[in-house]
PLY file of the C-alpha trace (Angstrom):
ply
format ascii 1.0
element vertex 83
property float x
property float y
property float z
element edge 82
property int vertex1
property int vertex2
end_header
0.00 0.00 0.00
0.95 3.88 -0.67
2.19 5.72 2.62
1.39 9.43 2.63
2.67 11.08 5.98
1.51 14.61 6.46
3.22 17.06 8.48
1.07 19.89 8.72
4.00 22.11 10.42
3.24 24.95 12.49
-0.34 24.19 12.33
-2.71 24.05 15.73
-3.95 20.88 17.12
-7.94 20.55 17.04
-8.40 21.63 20.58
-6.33 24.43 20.42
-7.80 25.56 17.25
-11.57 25.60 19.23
-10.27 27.04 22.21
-7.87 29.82 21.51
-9.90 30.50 17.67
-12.83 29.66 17.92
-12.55 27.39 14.83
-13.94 24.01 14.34
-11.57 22.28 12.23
-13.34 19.26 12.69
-14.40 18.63 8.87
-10.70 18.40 7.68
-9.58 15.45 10.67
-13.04 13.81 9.39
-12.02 13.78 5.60
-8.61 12.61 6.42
-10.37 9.95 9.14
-12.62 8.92 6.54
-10.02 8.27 4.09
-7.97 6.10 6.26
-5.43 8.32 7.82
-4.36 7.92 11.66
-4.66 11.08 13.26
-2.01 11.21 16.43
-4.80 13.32 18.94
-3.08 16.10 21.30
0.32 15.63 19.54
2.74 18.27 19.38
6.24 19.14 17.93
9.62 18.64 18.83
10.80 21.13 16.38
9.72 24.82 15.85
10.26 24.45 11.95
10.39 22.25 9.33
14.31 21.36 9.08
14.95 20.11 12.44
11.03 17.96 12.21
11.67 16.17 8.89
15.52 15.55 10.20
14.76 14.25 13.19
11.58 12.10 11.28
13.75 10.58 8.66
16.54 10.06 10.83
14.20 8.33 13.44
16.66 10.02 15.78
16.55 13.31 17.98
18.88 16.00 17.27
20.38 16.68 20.78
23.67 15.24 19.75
23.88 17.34 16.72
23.59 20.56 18.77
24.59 20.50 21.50
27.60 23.29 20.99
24.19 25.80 20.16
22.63 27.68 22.50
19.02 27.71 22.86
18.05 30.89 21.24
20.49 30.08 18.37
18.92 30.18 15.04
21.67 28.06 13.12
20.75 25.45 11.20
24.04 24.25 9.97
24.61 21.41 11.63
21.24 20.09 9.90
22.30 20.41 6.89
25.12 17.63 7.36
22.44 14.97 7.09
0 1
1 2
2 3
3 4
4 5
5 6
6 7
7 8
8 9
9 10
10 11
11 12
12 13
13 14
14 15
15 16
16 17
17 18
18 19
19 20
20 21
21 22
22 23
23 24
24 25
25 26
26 27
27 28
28 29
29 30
30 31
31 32
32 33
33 34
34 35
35 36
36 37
37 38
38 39
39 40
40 41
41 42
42 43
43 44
44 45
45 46
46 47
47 48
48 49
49 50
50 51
51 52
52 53
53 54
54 55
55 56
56 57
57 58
58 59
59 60
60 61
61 62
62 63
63 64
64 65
65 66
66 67
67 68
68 69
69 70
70 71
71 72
72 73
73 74
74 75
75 76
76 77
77 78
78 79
79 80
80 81
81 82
């Protein structure tokens, strides 16, 4: 069978879409329920952004050992690209 996995990055979870927008998103996780898909409830990201997500995915691996010499706030992403 085909494998399609989605990674709708940066985008609210259902509750959080209700709750802080007033938004019922509930349509689109019923199309994609109703199609087959697995929808992971209350999940959240590791990553802020799409590098470090689909890295860390693909690599079935975190990315604490590739950056640990960056501090928190640092917005390098250099030491992604070496994958």
């Amino acid at each position: 069978p085909d494998i399609y996995y989605i990674v709708i990055d940066r985008y609210a979870n259902e509750d959080t879409l209700k709750k802080t927008y007033q938004f019922d998103n509930s349509s689109f996780y019923t199309a994609l329920r109703n199609r087959g898909f697995f929808i992971a409830e209350n999940s959240a990201a590791n990553y802020p952004f799409t590098m470090p997500s689909l890295a860390s995915t693909l690599n079935l691996d975190y990315l604490d050992k590739y950056t640990v010499n960056l501090s928190k706030d640092s917005d390098d992403k250099t030491p992604l690209l070496k994958f």
